[in-house]
C-alpha positions in Angstrom: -15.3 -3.7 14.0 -11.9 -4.4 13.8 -9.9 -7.4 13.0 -10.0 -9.0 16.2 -13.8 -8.6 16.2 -14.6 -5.9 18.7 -16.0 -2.9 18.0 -13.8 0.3 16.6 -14.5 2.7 18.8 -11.7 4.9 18.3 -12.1 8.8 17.2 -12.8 10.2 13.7 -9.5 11.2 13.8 -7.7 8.3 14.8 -9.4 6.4 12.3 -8.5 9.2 9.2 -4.7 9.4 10.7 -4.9 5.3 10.4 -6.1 5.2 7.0 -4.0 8.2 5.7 -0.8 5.9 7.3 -2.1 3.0 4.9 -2.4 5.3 2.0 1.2 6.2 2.4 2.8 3.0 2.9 0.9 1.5 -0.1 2.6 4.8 -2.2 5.8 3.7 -0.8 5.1 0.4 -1.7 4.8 1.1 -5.2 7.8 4.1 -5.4 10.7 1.7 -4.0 11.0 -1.0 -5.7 10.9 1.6 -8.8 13.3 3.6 -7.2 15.8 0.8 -6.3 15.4 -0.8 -10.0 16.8 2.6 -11.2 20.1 3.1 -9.2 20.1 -0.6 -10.2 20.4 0.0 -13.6 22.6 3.2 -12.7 25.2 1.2 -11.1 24.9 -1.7 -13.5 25.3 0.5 -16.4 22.3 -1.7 -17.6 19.2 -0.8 -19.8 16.0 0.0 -17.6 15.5 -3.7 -17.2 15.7 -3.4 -13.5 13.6 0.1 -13.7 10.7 -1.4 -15.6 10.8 -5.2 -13.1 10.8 -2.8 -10.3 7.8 -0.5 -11.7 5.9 -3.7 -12.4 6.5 -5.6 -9.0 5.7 -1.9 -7.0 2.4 -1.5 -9.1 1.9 -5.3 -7.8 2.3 -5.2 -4.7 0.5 -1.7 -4.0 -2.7 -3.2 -5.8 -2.4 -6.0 -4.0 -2.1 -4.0 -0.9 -5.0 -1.7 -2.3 -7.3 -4.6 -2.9 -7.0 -5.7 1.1 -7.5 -2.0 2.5 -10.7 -1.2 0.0 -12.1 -4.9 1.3 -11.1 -4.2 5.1 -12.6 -0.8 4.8 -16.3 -2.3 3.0 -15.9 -5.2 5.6 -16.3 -2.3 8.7 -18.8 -0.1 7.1 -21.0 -3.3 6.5 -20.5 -4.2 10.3 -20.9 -0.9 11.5 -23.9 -0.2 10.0 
């Protein structure tokens, strides 16, 4: 099932291509704010405060992120079983 309660009948594929999409976003989730803390602290001239608030707030938000896909995807195998 899916989140508006009907039945997933959507390919294999489709449903590996949706997850894979998640996957990425949540990596992305938890590179950028990384990323940005470090030209941060480039153009700042700063110590890696920004680097280390941005690591922390990625890993965060990712696990967060994480947390809501692993219980979405126990959610529809427990429904579809």
């Amino acid at each position: 099932m899916n989140s508006s309660g009907t039945p997933d009948d959507r390919s294999n594929l489709a449903k590996a291509m949706n997850l894979a999409s998640q996957i990425t976003t949540i990596s992305l989730m938890a590179i950028a704010p990384a990323a940005g803390g470090y030209y941060l602290d480039q153009y700042a001239g700063t110590i890696p405060l920004f680097l280390i608030v941005g690591t922390l707030l990625g890993m965060a938000i990712s696990g967060w992120q994480l947390v809501k896909l692993v219980g979405q995807i126990q959610q529809d195998d427990s429904t579809s079983g």
